[in-house]
VOMI-940198 format. One line per 10 residues: for each residue x, y, z of C-alpha. Coordinates in steps of 0.2 Angstrom, whole numbers, padded with zeros to 4 digits. Last residue first. Layout:
BEGIN
X,Y,Z | ...
END
This chain:
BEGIN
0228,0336,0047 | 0216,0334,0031 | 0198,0337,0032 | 0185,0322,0037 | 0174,0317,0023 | 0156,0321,0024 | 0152,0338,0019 | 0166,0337,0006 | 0160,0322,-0004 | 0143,0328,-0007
0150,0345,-0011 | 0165,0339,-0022 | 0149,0324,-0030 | 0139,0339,-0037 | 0151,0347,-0040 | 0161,0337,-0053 | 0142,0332,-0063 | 0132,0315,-0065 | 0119,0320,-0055 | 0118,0311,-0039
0109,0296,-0034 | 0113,0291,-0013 | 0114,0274,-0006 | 0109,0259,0007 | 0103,0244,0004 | 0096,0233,0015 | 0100,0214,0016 | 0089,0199,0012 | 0095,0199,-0008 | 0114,0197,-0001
0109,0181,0011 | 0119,0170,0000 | 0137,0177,0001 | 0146,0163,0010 | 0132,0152,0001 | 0140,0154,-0016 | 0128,0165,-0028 | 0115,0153,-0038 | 0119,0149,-0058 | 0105,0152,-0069
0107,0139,-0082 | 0097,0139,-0100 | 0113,0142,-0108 | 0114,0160,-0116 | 0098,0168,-0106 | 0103,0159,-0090 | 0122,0167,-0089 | 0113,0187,-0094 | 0102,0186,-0079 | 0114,0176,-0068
0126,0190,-0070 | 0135,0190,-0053 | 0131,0172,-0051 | 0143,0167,-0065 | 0160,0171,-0053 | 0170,0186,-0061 | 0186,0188,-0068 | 0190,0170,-0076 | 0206,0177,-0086 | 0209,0167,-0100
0224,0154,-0101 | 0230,0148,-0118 | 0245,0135,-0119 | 0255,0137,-0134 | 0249,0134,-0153 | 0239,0152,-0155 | 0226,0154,-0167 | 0217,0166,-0158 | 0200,0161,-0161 | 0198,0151,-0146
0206,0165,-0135 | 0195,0178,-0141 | 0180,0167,-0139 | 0186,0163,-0120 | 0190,0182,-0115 | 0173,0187,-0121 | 0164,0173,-0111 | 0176,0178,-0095 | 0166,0194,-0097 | 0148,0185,-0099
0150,0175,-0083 | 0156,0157,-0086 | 0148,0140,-0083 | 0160,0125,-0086 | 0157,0107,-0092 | 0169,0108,-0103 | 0160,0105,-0120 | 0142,0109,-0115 | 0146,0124,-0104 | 0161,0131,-0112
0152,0129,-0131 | 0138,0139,-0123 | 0145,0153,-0116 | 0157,0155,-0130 | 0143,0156,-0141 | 0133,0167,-0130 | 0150,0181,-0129 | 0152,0178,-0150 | 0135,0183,-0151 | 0135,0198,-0139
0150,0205,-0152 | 0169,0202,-0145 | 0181,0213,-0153 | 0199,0206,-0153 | 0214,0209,-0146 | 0232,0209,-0152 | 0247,0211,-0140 | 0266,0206,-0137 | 0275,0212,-0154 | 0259,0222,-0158
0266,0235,-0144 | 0281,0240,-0154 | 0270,0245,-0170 | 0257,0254,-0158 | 0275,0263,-0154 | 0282,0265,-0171 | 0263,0267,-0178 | 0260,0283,-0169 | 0246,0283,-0158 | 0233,0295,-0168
0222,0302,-0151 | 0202,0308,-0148 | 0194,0314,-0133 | 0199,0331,-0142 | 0204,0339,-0125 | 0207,0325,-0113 | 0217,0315,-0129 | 0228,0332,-0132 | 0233,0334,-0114 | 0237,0315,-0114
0248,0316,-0129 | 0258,0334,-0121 | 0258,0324,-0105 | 0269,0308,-0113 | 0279,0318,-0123 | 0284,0326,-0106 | 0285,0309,-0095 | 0297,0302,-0111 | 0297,0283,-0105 | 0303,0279,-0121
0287,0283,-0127 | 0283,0263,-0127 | 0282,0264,-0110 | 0272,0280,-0109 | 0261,0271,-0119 | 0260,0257,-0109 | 0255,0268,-0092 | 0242,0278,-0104 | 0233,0263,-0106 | 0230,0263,-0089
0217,0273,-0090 | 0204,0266,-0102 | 0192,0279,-0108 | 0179,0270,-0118 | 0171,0257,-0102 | 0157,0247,-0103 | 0170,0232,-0100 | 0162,0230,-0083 | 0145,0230,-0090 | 0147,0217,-0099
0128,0211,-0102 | 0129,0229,-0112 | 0128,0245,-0111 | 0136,0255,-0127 | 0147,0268,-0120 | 0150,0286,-0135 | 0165,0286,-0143 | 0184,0290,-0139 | 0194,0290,-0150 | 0213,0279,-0149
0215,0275,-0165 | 0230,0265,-0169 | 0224,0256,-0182 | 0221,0238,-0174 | 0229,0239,-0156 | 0220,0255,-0155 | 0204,0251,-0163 | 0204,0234,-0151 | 0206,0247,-0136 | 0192,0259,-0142
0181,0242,-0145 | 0165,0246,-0134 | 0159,0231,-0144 | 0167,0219,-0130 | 0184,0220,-0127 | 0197,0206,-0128 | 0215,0212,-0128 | 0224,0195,-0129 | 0244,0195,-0123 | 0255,0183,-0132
0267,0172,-0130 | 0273,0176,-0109 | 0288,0170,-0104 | 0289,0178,-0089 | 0306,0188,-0087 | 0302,0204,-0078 | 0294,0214,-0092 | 0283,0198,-0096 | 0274,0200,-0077 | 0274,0220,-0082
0263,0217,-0099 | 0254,0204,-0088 | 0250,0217,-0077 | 0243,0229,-0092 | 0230,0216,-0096 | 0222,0219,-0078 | 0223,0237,-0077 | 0219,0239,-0097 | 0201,0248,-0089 | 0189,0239,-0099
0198,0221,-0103 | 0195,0205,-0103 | 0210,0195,-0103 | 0218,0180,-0116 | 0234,0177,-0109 | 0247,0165,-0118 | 0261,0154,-0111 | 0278,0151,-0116 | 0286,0135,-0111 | 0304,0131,-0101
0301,0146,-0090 | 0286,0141,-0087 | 0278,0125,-0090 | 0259,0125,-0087 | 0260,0126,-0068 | 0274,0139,-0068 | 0261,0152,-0080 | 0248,0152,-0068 | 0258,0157,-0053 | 0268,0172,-0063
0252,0179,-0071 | 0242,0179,-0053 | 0257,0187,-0045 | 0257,0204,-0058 | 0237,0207,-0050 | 0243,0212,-0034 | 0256,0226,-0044 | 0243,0233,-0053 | 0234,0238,-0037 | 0247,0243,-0029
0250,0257,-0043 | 0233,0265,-0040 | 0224,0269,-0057 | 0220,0254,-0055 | 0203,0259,-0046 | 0207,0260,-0025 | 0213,0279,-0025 | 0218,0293,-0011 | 0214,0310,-0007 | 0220,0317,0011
0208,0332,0009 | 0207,0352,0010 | 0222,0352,-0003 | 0215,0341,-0014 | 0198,0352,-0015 | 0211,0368,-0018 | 0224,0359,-0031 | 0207,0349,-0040 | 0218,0338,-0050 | 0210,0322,-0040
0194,0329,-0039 | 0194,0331,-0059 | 0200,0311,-0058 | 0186,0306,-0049 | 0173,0316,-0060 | 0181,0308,-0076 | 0179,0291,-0069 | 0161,0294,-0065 | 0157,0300,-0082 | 0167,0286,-0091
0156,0275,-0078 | 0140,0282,-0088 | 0130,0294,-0082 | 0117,0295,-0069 | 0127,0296,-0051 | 0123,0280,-0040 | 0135,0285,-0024 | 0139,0275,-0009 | 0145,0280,0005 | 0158,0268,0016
0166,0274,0033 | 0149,0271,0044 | 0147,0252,0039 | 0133,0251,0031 | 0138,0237,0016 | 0121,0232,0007 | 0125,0247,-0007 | 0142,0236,-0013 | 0137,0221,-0011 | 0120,0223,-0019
0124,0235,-0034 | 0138,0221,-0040 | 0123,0209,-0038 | 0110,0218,-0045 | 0121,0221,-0060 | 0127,0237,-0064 | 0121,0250,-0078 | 0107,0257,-0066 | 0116,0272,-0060 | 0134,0272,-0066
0143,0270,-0050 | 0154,0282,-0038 | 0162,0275,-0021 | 0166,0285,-0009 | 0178,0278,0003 | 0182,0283,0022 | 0198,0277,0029 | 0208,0282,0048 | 0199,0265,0055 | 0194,0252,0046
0176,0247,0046 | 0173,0245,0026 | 0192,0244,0017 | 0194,0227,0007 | 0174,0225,0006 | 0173,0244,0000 | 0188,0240,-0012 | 0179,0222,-0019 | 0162,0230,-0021 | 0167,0244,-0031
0180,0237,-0042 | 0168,0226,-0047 | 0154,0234,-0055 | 0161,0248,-0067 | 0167,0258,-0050 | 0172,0275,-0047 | 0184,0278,-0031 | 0187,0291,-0022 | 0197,0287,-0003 | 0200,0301,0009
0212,0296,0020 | 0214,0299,0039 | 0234,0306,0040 | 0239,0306,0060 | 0251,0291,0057 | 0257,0275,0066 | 0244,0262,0059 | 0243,0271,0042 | 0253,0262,0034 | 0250,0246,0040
0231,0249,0036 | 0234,0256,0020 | 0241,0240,0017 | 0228,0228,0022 | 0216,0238,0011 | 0226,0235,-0003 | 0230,0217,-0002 | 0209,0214,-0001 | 0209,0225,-0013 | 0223,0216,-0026
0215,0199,-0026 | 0198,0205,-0023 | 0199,0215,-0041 | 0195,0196,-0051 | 0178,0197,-0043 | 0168,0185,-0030 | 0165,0198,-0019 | 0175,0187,-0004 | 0185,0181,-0015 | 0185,0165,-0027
0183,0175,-0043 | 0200,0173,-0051 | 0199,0157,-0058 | 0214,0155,-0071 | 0203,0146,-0088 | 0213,0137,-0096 | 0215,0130,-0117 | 0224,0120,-0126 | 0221,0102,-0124 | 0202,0108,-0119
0194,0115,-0104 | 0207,0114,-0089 | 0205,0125,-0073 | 0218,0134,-0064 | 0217,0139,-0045 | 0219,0157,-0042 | 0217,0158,-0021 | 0223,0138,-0022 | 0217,0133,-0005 | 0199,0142,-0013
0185,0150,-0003 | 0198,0165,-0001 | 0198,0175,0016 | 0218,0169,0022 | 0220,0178,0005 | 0223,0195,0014 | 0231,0190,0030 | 0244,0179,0023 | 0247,0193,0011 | 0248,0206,0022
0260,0193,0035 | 0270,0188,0019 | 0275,0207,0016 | 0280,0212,0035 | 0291,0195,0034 | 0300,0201,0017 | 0304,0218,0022 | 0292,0233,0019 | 0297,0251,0012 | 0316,0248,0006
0310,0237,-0008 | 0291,0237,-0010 | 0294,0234,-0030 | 0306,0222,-0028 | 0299,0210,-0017 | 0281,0209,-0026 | 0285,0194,-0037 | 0294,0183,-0024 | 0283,0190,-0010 | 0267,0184,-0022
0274,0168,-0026 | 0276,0164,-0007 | 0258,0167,-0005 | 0251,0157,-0018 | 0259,0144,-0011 | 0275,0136,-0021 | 0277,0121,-0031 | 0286,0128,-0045 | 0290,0147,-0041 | 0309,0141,-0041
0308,0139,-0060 | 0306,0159,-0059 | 0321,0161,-0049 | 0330,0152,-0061 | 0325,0160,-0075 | 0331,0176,-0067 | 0315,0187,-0061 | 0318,0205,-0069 | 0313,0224,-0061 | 0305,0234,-0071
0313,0252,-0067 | 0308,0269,-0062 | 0291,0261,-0055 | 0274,0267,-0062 | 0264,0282,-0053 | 0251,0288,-0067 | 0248,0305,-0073 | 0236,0320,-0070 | 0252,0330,-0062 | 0251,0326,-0045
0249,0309,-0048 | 0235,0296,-0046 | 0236,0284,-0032 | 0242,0293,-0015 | 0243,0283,-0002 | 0250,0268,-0014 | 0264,0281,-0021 | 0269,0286,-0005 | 0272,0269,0002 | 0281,0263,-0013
0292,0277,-0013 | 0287,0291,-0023 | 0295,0304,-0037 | 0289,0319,-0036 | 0276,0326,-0052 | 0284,0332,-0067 | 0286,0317,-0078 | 0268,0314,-0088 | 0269,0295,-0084 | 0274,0299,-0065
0287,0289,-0055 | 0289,0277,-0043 | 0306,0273,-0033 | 0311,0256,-0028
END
């Protein structure tokens, strides 16, 4: 499988290139040339199976001609064989209708464990027999963070830098992050928002002269690996409720469109997916889109959802280079416009396209208790505030198939904002209970490119 960028003029990648890397030459995206399919009957044949063997049938085509079948089971053995649960994303039933797919039962307790825990056990195969020590820049929301310096801290040949909005975390994401000491991991606080901290990773990305020094690489979605992780939990979900002789529908919180953005890529290859929810909170730029085709950026709104604080989603920029027609020089000329403006008209002939398998909804604090509430004393369920935004989209989606929303976080991640809407405060699984007892260690930087190029440079070790 070759991979290719969204704004057309950077090389084209193998699958190994393209996960060393992350973002483009060019400013865009690394998406593969082609969407492979799943026949139905290979689909059907997903009934029954592990979790791992779902994810070599998914994954196979997009690591063709870089890892064989038994080198791809061995990573994934070895990077679920660290889930609390036999299941990895077990499903979980609340009404005749409606799912919730737990994704939390990592070893951060976050939905991004399921692709970083992959991720780090690839750029250790890939880097087993090279010289190249990569530089990894990351910026974090809350989970991401955690999740890639668990999936990467200790490993040889990989430091991370991990940027996060100062104060706009929870305790726990802060914690298992800033509590981690091994020597290859350096946490940053920077004030600003995580749009700040995102812009400031990309500028160091499509510095030619800081790249240059460094072998730079990426953890957020922005990395096509990571997408790709996330593709197996669609396909395993959707088996267990019917598929391919059913359609299922998808209700996911969103903030970076990662997430979401593999189901759109699970339906490419032959799920039968329904429908795919887009459910923000009230830093609504993706619902605007969906809605009016207004993509503008305004200013971040914190709030109990602090992953979803987000008004700059990347990887919407990978569907809407699909629904350019894959046209990479269209597709630069838009995102040019959007970094300059911060503002973007989508054209209603591809936000008209898009409606066909999306709609979203904008999620107030209200609608996230509610949801809280009705899922703790109708279903006996306790949620974190994001899944809570998922669930109240799903339930007033008016859908009549199957809906499964995305459980992205375990509860105890945001036992402040869990106890205030249902009276419970949920306690942190006792693989990670002693996170409150442990140092922290980190350093708080102005929100700004240079200050975070020289922090970065006097400490990461120069290319070969």
């Amino acid at each position: 499988m070759d991979y290719i960028s969204t704004r057309g003029s950077a090389p084209t990648l193998d699958f190994r290139g393209a996960t060393l890397t992350g973002l483009a030459s060019d400013g865009g995206l690394y998406v593969p040339k082609h969407w492979p399919m799943l026949t139905r009957a290979e689909i059907a044949g997903l009934a029954g199976a592990s979790y791992v063997d779902t994810a070599v049938t998914v994954m196979r085509p997009f690591v063709a001609g870089v890892l064989s079948d038994d080198e791809l089971r061995a990573l994934c053995t070895t990077a679920y064989g660290r889930f609390a649960h036999e299941g990895i994303t077990p499903l979980v039933q609340l009404d005749h209708q409606h799912w919730l797919l737990e994704l939390f039962h990592g070893p951060t307790l976050a939905f991004k464990d399921v692709a970083l825990q992959l991720l780090g056990q690839l750029f250790e195969h890939f880097l087993k027999d090279s010289d190249q020590h990569l530089t990894i820049v990351g910026a974090t929301s809350g989970d991401t963070g955690s999740a890639a310096i668990d999936g990467v801290a200790g490993r040889e040949k990989v430091d991370i830098f991990m940027l996060h909005p100062l104060g706009r975390v929870s305790d726990v994401q802060r914690r298992q992050m800033t509590t981690v000491l091994a020597p290859n991991v350096h946490n940053i606080a920077i004030e600003g928002s995580f749009d700040d901290a995102q812009a400031i990773v990309k500028a160091l990305f499509n510095d030619r002269a800081f790249n240059g020094r460094f072998t730079l690489s990426a953890v957020n979605s922005i990395n096509w690996a990571r997408l790709m992780a996330q593709i197996v939990y669609y396909f395993y979900a959707a088996v267990r409720l019917g598929a391919p002789d059913r359609s299922v529908a998808f209700s996911v919180p969103t903030g970076n469109f990662g997430d979401v953005f593999a189901g759109y890529v699970a339906a490419q290859m032959g799920l039968p997916v329904e429908r795919l929810i887009v459910a923000t909170n009230v830093n609504d730029i993706l619902h605007r889109a969906f809605v009016s085709g207004d993509y503008s950026q305004g200013s971040v709104t914190p709030t109990a959802t602090p992953s979803m604080d987000i008004q700059v989603s990347s990887n919407f920029e990978r569907l809407l280079f699909d629904l350019s027609g894959r046209d990479g020089v269209a597709m630069a000329a838009m995102m040019a416009g959007f970094e300059s403006t911060k503002a973007m008209s989508i054209p209603e002939d591809m936000i008209g396209s898009a409606r066909a398998l999306f709609s979203s909804a904008r999620i107030d604090p209200d609608g996230m208790a509610m949801a809280m509430r009705w899922a703790s004393d109708r279903a006996g369920q306790v949620l974190d505030p994001h899944t809570a935004i998922g669930l109240a989209a799903a339930r007033s989606s008016g859908l009549d198939v199957p809906v499964v929303t995305l459980a992205t976080a375990h509860p105890a991640k945001f036992r402040d904002a869990v106890e205030r809407a249902t009276g419970i405060r949920p306690s942190l699984p006792a693989r990670v209970g002693t996170l409150f007892d442990r140092e922290e260690r980190y350093d708080t930087l102005p929100g700004t490119v240079d200050a975070v190029r020289d922090y970065v440079a006097e400490r990461a070790v120069p290319a070969a």
